[in-house]
Each structure stands twice: as structure tokens, then as C-alpha cells.
C-alpha positions in Angstrom: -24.6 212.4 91.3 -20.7 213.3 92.2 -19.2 215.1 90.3 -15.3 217.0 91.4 -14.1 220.5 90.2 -10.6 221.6 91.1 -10.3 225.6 90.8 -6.4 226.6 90.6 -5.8 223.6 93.4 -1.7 224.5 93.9 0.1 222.6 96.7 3.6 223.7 97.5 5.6 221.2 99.9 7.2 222.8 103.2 10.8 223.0 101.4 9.4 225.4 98.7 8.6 222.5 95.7 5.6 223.3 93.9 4.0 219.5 93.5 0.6 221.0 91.9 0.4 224.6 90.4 -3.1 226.2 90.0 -4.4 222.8 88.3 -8.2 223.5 86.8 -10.6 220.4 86.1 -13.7 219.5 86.2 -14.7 215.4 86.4 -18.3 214.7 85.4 -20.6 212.6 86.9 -19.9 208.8 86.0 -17.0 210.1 84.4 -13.9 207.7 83.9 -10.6 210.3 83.7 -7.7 209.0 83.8 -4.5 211.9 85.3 -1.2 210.4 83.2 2.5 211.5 83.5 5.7 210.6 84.6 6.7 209.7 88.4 6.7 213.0 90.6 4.5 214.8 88.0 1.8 215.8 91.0 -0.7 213.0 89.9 -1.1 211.7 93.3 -0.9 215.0 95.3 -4.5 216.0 93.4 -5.6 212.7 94.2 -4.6 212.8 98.0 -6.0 216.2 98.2 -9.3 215.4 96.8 -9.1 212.2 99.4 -8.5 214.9 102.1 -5.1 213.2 102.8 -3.6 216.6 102.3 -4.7 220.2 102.3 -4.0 222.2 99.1 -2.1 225.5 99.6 -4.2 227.4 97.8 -7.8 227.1 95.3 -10.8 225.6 95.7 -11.9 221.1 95.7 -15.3 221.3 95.0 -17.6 218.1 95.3 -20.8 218.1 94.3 -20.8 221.7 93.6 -19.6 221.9 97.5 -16.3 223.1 98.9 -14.4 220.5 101.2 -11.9 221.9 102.2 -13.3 221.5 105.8 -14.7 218.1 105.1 -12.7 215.6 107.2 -11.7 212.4 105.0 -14.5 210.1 106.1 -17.0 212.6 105.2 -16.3 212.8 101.7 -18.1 209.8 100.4 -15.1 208.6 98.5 -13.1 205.5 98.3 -9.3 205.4 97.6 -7.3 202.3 96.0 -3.5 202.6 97.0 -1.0 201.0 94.9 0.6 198.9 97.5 -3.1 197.7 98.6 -2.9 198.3 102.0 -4.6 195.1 103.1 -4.8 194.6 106.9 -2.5 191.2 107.1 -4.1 190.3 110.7 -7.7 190.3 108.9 -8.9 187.7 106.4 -10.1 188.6 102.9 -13.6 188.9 104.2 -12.5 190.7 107.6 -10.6 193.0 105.0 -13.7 194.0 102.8 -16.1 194.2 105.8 -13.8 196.5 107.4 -15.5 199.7 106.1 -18.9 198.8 106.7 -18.0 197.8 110.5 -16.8 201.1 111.0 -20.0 202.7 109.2 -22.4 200.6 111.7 -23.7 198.2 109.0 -25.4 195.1 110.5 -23.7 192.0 110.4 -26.4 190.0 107.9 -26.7 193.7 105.8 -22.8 193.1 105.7 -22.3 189.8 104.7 -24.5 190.0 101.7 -22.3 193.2 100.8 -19.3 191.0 101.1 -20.4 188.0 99.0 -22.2 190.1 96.0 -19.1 192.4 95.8 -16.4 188.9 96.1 -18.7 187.2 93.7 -18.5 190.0 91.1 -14.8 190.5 91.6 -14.0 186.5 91.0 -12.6 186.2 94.7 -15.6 184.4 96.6 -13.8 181.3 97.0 -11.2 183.4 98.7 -12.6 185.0 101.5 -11.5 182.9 104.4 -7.7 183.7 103.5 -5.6 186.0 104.8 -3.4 188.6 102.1 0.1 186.6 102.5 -1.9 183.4 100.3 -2.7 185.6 97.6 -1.4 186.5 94.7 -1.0 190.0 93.7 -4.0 190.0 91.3 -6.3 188.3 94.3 -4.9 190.6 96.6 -5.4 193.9 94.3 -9.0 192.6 93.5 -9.6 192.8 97.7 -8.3 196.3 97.7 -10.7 197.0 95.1 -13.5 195.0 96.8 -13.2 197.1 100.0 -13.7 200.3 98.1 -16.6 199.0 96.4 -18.1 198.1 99.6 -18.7 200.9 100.5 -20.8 202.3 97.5 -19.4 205.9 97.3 -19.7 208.4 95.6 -16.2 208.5 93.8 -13.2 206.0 93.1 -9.9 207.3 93.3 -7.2 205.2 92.2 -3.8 205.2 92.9 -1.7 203.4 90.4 -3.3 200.4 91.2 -2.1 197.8 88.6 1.8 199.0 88.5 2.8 196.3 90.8 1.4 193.6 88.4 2.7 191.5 85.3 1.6 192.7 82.0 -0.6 190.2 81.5 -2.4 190.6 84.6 -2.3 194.2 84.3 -4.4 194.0 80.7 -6.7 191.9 82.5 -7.6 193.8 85.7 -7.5 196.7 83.8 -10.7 195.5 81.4 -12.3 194.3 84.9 -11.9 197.8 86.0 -13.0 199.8 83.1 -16.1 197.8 83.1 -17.3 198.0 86.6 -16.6 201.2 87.0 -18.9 202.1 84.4 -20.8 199.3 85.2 -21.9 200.7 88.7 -21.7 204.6 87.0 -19.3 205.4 89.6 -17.2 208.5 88.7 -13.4 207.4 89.0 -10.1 209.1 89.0 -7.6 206.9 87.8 -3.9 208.1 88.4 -0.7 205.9 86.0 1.9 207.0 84.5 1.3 204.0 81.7 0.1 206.0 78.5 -1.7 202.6 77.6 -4.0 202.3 80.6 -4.5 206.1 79.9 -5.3 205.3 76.4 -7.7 202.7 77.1 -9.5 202.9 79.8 -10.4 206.5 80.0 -13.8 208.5 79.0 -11.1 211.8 78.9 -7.2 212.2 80.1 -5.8 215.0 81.8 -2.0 215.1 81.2 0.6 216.6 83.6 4.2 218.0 83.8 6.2 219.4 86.4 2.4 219.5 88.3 1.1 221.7 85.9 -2.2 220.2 83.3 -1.0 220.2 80.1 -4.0 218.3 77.8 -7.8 217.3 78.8 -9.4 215.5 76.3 -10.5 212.1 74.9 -8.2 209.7 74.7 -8.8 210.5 70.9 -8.3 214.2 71.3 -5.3 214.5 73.1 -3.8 211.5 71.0 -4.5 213.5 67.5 -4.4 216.7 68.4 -2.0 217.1 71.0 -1.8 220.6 72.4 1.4 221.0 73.6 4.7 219.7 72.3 5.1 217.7 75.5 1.7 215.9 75.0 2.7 214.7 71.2 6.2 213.3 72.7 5.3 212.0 75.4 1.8 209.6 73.9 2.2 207.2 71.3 4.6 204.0 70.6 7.1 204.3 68.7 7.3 208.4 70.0 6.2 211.1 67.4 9.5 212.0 65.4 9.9 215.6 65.9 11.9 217.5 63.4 12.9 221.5 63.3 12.1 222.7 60.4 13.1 226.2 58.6 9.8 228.3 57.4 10.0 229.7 54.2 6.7 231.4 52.4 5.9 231.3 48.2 3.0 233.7 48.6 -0.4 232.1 47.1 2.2 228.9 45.9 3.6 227.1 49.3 5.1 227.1 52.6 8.0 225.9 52.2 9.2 223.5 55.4 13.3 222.7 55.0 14.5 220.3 57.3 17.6 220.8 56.2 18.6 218.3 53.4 15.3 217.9 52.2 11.9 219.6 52.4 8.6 219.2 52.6 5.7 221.7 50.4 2.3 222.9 51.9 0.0 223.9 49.4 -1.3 227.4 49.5 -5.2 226.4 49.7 -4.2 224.1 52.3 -5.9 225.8 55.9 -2.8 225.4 58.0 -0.6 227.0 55.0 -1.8 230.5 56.4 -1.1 230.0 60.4 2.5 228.3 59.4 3.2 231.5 57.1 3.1 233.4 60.0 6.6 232.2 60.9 8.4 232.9 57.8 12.0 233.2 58.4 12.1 231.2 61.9 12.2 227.3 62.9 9.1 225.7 63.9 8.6 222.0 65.2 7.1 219.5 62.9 5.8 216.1 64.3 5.4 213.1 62.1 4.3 210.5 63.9 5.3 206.6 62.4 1.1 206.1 60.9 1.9 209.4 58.7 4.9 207.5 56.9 4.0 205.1 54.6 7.0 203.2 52.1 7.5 204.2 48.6 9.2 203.5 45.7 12.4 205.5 45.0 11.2 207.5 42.2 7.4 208.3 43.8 5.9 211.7 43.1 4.5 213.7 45.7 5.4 214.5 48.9 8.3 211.7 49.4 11.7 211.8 52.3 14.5 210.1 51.3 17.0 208.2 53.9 19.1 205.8 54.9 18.4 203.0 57.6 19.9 203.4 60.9 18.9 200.9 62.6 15.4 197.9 63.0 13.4 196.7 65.9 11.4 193.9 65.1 8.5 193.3 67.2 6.7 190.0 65.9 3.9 191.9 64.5 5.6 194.5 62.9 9.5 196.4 62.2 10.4 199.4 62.8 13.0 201.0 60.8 15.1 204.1 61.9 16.0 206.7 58.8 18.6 209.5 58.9 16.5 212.0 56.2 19.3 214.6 57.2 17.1 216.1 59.4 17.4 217.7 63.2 15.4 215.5 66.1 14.0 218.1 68.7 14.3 216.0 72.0 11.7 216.4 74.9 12.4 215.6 78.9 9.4 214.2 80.8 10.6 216.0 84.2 10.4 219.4 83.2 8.8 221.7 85.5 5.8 224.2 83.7 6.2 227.3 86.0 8.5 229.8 85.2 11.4 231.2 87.4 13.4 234.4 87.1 16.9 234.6 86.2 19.2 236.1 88.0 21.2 239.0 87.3 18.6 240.8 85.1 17.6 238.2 82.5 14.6 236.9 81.1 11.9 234.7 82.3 12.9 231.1 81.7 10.5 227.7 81.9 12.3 225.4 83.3 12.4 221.7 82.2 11.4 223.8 78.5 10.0 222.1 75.5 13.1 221.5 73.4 16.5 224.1 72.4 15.6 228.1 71.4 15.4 227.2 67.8 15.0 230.8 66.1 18.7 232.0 67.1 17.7 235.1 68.9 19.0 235.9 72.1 17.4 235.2 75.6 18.8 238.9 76.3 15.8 240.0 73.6 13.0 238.4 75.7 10.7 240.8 77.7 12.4 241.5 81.1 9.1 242.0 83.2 8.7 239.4 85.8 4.8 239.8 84.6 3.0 236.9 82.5 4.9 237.4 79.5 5.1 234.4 77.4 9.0 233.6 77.3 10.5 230.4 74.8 10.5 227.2 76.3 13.3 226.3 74.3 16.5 227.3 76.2 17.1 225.0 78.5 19.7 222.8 76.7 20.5 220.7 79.6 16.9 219.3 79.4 16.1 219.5 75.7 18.3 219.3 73.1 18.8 218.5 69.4 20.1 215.7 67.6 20.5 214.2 64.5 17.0 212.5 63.3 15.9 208.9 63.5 12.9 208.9 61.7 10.6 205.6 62.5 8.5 204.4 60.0 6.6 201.0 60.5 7.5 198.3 58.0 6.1 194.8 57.7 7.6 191.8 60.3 11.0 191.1 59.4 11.0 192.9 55.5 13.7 192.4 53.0 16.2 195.7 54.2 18.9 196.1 56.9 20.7 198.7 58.2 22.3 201.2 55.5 19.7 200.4 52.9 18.3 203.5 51.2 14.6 203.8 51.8 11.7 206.7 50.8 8.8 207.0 53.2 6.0 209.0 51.3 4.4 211.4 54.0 0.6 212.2 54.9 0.7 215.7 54.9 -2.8 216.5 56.4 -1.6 214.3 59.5 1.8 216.2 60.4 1.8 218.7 63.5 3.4 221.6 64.2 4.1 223.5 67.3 6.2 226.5 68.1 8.8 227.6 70.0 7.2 227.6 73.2 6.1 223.8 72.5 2.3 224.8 71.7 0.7 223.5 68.9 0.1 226.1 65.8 -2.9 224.4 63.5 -5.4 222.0 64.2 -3.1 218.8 63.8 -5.2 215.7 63.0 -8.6 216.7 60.8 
């Protein structure tokens, strides 16, 4: 069993930078979770802290149910896979795997069957008298990962171990992985900041910002229903199009959602009609994402957007076509800090690195002034997030019969639009 609990972990660097703050999780045992974000995000400061490579300022790093804060490295039954590799150059590949079990005591015939099961499995046995300069990357990653199998610990913790890879040796390791991992029910902790490896090889993924958590779920979960504005922008290819939208309620008829030329209707008996009503009169987020938006005829019925053609991509498998509907983009940074930070001079709580623009027009001067845990908009930091006109992507087939400037309607899946409000969490249930 190993299991790893992190009870509001925060790290804050000697020059004042919160890397982690008060991060809660819980990995199960023979877990695969995956931590995903963007560079500097804190991913591998809850890794190195787990490893014991660095102490956490403040909360609790429970394994097995046991604090370890006192637990020096090598006591903590858990191997680490660096994304440079870290291979001793001096040492041969063999020298390089055994390197663990010297250091544990294991006896020299108890090792060398150690080394040639765990070479064998990895595709490397014919290897094992080189030294890392004659390897490729992927041989030379597959050692790294051979010494921390080696050992048989308790817990994998990887550190962006593919990033330095090709593509197409990236897809490949990353099935090897996935597979021996569960294979040898070894809980992992997997840190990248490529939403595709999150998306794939992960039992659940815990999403960070600015070193705060922002989603834990199944790759499913957090993909459908994201829970924070940030998540929904920052997972999928092409990005969710994110649109403001004006919230006007027909009382036991509609809510109305006007995105400024056009509109779309929600239906009164619809579920997420009565949360959405709750913001009559303001400006909500609504996030479409390309799946939702399926081509139409120009005179369809039923819920139907209207546009132009910006621009295409063409990807071989599939185009992707650009539309100005008429509508306003909300646009999302990926640096963003999550904690807030007082204002001088008297004024409201801000979050820094917010969501997206204040969209409802009132002024910051109206927010609560008490430096307590009031929840303040995300949405006026324009430096970081801003508006801008909308290019909506819709997927079209390889190379289709349309360019740029030719009139197109999308009709829309209503039941599979999001919503979120100002402060970039998500109103109704999203996907059902």
C-alpha cells in the first residue's frame, strides 16, 4: 500500500513567492495522477516536497497515513525520475541501474537479476555495457526509469520525464509508462505541462495555477465539466471559444443569452435555465467548445450562429474554420497567480493573474473592503485577461469547399455549452 495526502502543503520561496499555496490532495493507492499546468505553476515544488528535496512552509505530507516531514529522503520509499535523467556518465548503463541497490546492500547475484529483468522489460538489455553519451535520448530516459524501478518502491514520482523527447518518441514512452506503472500497481505522480500526456495517461488530473489546485478529476471529468474558467481554457485542442454573453430572463419561456449580434435561447424546462436566471441583467461566460458546433444549412431551424470565415487551419485530418458571429472572446492567461492581494490605498481585494475582464460594469470601488475571505471578481485585471473580438472554431472536413469571408452557420448543441461567472467558476453542471 502507498498511498500520499497533502493537507494545505504551501511553500513560499525565501524572496516572498508563494510557489505552492495550501494545495489539498489525496493519491490513492496504485493511483496514476497526473499534476498538469504551465511552466512555474508549482508542479514540481509538490513533487520535490513529497521527495523530501524541500521542506514545505507550512501543512502536512502524509505517506501512508504517516507524516514525513522528519523522514529524511532515503527513507521515504520513493523513487524520482528527473527530466534531464541524471545518469552518472562515469557508470555504464548497468553500473547506472545497479547504483541504488549498491547503496541499499543488495548482493551482487540478488542484483544482477534485478538489472537484467528490469533492462529486459524496459527494451534496453542489449545496452547495458554502454555508457549514457552512446545513447539516444529514449535509451537514456528508459535507464533513468530502469533505476527507479530497481528499486521497487513504494511511489514514482516523475518529473517531466518525456519533455526532452520527439513527438513520436514521446507517444511511445508514454504508452510504455502508462502500462508498467499499472502494470507493477505502483502509485505514480506524474508532473507535464502537456495537456495530452495529462489526458491520456492519467487514472485522475489535478490542475494548477499560480500554485494553487484548480480541478481533480478523471481525465473525463475535468475535460467535460471543467470547474473553473481556467480549466475549460486551458484543456482541449482547438481551445474552448469563450464568449460574454448578456443574461436576459422570459419567466417560465427562456433565458435569453445575447452575445451581442446574435443570441442564443435556453428553454425554461431546461435544469440549467433556473441557475443562469439567477444572473438576469449581468454578463456571464459561455464556453462552446469546437464538438458543440456542428455546420448547417443557412436557413436551419433551431438553435443556429451565423458568421463569416476569418481564417482556416488545415490539419490533414480535419479544418478548422475561424467565424466572427459578432460576438466578444473572453481571453484567459495561463500565469495567473490564484491568491489574492490587497490593493493599496483602500481598495478591494483583487486575484491577480484573474479569469478574464470585470464583465458586469460595476465598479471595483463596490467590492467588499474587508481584507477577510470575501470572494472578490477575478475579472479586473486587464493586463492579464482581456476581451476581443470572437473567433469562433468550428471543425469542418479536410480541405472543404469555403475560404476566408465565406458566410457559414454552425448549429449549436445546447446541452454541451458551459457557463461560468465572473469569478471564472463554473455555474451549472456543464457536460450531462
Amino acid at each position: 500500500m502507498s498511498t500520499v495526502a497533502l493537507r494545505d502543503v504551501t511553500k513560499v520561496w525565501p524572496d516572498g513567492t508563494v510557489a505552492v499555496d495550501k494545495a489539498g490532495l489525496e493519491v490513492r493507492d496504485g493511483e496514476f495522477l497526473v499534476l498538469l499546468g504551465p511552466s512555474g505553476c508549482g508542479k514540481s515544488t509538490i513533487l520535490r516536497m513529497i521527495a523530501g528535496l524541500e521542506e514545505p512552509t507550512a501543512g502536512i505530507i502524509l505517506l501512508n497515513g504517516e507524516p514525513v516531514t522528519d523522514l529524511a529522503p532515503r527513507d521515504r520509499q520513493i523513487a524520482m525520475v528527473f527530466q534531464d535523467f541524471a545518469l552518472y556518465p562515469h557508470m555504464t548503463v548497468s553500473g547506472n541501474i545497479a547504483f541504488p541497490l549498491k547503496l541499499s546492500g543488495v548482493e551482487a547475484a540478488a542484483r544482477e537479476e534485478r538489472i537484467g529483468d528490469v533492462a529486459t522489460a524496459l527494451g534496453i538489455g542489449e545496452l547495458l555495457g554502454r555508457k549514457p553519451t552512446q545513447l539516444s535520448g529514449g535509451q537514456r530516459q528508459r535507464v533513468a526509469m530502469g533505476r527507479a524501478i530497481v528499486r521497487r518502491p513504494g511511489l514514482f514520482l516523475m518529473d517531466e520525464p518525456l519533455s526532452n523527447l520527439d513527438s513520436g518518441l514521446r507517444a511511445e514512452l508514454r504508452a510504455e509508462i502508462t502500462s508498467m506503472t499499472r502494470e507493477l500497481g505502483v502509485t505514480t505522480m506524474y508532473v507535464t505541462h502537456d495537456q495530452a500526456e495529462a489526458l491520456t495517461m492519467a487514472d485522475r488530473v489535478a490542475i494548477m495555477r499560480g500554485g494553487v489546485l484548480q480541478d481533480v478529476g478523471t481525465p473525463t471529468e475535468v475535460y467535460g465539466r471543467p470547474a473553473t474558467l481556467y480549466v475549460a481554457a486551458f484543456l482541449g485542442s482547438p481551445r474552448m471559444n469563450l464568449l460574454e454573453a448578456s443574461v436576459y430572463v422570459q419567466l417560465d419561456r427562456y433565458v435569453v443569452l445575447d452575445l451581442g449580434e446574435q443570441a442564443l435561447y435556453i428553454p425554461w424546462h431546461d435544469i440549467r435555465a433556473r441557475a443562469i436566471a439567477h444572473y438576469h441583467g449581468e454578463r456571464i461566460v459561455v464556453g462552446m467548445r469546437a464538438e458543440a458546433l456542428t455546420p448547417v444549412a443557412p436557413d436551419a431551424p433551431g438553435d443556429v450562429l451565423r458568421g463569416r470565415i476569418r481564417y482556416l487551419e488545415h490539419h490533414g485530418h480535419e479544418s478548422l474554420a475561424f467565424l466572427d458571429i459578432g460576438a466578444t472572446a473572453i481571453v484567459v492567461d495561463e500565469l495567473g497567480k490564484g491568491a489574492a492581494e490587497a490593493v493599496p490605498a483602500g481598495g478591494a481585494l483583487r486575484r491577480v493573474g484573474g479569469a478574464l475582464q470585470r464583465l458586469t460594469g460595476r465598479s471595483d470601488r463596490a467590492a467588499p473592503k474587508s481584507g477577510g475571505a470575501a470572494k472578490v471578481s477575478m475579472l479586473s485585471d486587464p493586463g492579464r485577461h482581456h476581451r476581443r473580438p470572437a473567433e469562433v472554431a468550428v471543425r469542418l472536413a479536410p480541405y472543404p469547399a469555403v475560404s476566408p469571408g465565406h458566410p457559414l452557420a454552425i448549429g449549436v448543441r445546447m446541452e454541451a455549452l458551459h457557463f461560468f461567472d465572473e469569478h471564472g467558476d463554473r455555474i451549472d453542471i456543464g457536460w450531462r
